[in-house]
Phi, psi and omega in degrees: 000154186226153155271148201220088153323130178245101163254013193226236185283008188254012185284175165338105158107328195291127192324320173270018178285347165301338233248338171311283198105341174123356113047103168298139149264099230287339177201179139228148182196229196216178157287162170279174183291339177298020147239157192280188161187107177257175186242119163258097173069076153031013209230328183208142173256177174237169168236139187210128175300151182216145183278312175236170174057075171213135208230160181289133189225129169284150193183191222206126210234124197239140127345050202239156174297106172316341178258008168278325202265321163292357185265291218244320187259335158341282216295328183295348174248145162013138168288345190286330173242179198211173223256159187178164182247134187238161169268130174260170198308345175245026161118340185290149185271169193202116175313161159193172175264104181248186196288163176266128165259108356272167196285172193223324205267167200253352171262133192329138174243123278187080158330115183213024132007260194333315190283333160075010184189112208287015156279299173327314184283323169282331180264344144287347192262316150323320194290311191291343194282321206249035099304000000 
């Protein structure tokens, strides 16, 4: 079993949270401060380390099965991102998905830091459409 940060579609309600398998969930809590935190082409966000100007970004941290993560949730993410080890807010380490270093692909990156959170960041982007 691995601990896995989760921040984009596989949390709770989110379209890949199937993808878990039934996975527990051990919390929710944030990153240390020290990523950057992006939209890649509106579809997924990354995280991507900073030495500064880097803020605690929210998620959801699971209980999966190396073979949950190689079957399902692997195969299910972005070529922009890759699989990495992050810090979380009380120091402890956590697979997560981060920007592929170096980045290569050609679809738009969002800064979305400031929102600390890719629900939050969705349901604003939902608000501004609908204005």
């Amino acid at each position: 079993m691995a601990l896995m940060f989760l921040n984009g579609g596989a949390m709770r309600g989110g379209p890949l949270h199937h993808l878990l398998d039934g996975a527990p969930l051990v919390e929710e809590t944030t990153t240390a401060p020290v990523y950057r935190f992006y939209s890649v082409g509106d579809q997924c966000p990354a995280l991507y380390p900073v030495s500064h100007g880097g803020a605690a970004i929210a998620g959801e941290v699971y209980e999966v099965s190396l073979e949950v993560l190689r079957d399902k949730v692997l195969p299910a993410e972005p070529h922009e991102l890759e699989l990495g080890v992050i810090e979380l807010a009380d120091g402890r380490a956590s697979l997560a998905m981060l920007l592929r270093r170096p980045y290569t692909s050609h679809v738009q990156l969002t800064d979305i830091t400031g929102f600390g959170d890719w629900r939050a960041y969705k349901d604003a982007r939902a608000e501004a459409r609908a204005s």
